[in-house]
C-alpha positions as CSV (number, residue, x, y, z in Angstrom):
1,X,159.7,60.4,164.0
2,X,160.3,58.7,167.2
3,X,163.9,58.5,168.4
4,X,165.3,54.9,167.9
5,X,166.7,53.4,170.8
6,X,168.5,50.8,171.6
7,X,169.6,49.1,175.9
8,X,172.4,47.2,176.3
9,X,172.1,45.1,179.7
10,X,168.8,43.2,180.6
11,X,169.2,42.7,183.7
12,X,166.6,43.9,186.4
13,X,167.0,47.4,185.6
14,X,167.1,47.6,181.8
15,X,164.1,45.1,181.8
16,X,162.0,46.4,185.1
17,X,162.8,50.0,184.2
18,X,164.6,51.3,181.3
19,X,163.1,49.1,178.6
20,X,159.2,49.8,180.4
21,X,159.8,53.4,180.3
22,X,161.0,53.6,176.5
23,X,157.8,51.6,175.7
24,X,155.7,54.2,177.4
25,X,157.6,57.6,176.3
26,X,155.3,58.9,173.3
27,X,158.7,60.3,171.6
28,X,161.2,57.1,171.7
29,X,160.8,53.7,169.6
30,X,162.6,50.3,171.1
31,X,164.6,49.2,168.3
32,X,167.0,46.4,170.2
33,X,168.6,45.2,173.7
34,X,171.9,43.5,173.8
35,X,172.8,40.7,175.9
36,X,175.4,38.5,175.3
37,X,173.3,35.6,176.7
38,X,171.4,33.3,174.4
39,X,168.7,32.2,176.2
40,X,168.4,36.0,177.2
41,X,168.2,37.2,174.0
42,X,165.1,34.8,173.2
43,X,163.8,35.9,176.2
44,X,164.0,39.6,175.0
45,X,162.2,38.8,171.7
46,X,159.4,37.0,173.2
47,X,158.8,39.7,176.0
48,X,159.6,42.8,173.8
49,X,159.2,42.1,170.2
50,X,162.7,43.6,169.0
51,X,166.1,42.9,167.8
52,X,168.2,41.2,170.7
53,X,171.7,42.0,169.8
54,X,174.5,39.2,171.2
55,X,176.8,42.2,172.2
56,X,176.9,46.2,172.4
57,X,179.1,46.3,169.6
58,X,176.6,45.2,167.6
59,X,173.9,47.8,168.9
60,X,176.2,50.3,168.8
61,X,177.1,49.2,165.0
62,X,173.3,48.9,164.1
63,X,172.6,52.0,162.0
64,X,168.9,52.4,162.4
65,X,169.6,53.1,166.6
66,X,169.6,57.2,167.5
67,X,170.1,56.3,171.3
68,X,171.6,53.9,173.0
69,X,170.4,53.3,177.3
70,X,173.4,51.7,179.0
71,X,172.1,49.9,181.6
72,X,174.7,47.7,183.1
């Protein structure tokens, strides 16, 4: 199956570019972002339908992720 990945950091890049190009790479699956930022992390489940995790740790500690995009 697809490669589960995870970005921690949405900020312009891991929003604009890293978390655009997972959605249109045929072989990964967005699983979660991490921000430690409430309102961001609403904002991340609104806009991209996934997990928003309130710190890396947490990605990192999240056992379905494969990948993890650092992008901070």
């Amino acid at each position: 199956g697809p490669v589960r990945t995870a970005i921690i950091g949405y900020g312009f890049a891991g929003k604009s570019f890293h978390a655009y190009l997972v959605g249109l790479a045929s072989g990964l699956k967005l699983i979660g972002i991490a921000s430690r930022d409430e309102e961001t992390r609403k904002r991340i489940e609104r806009e991209q339908s996934c997990r928003a995790y309130d710190s890396p740790e947490a990605a990192f500690a999240d056992p379905d992720v494969d990948l993890i995009i650092l992008a901070t």
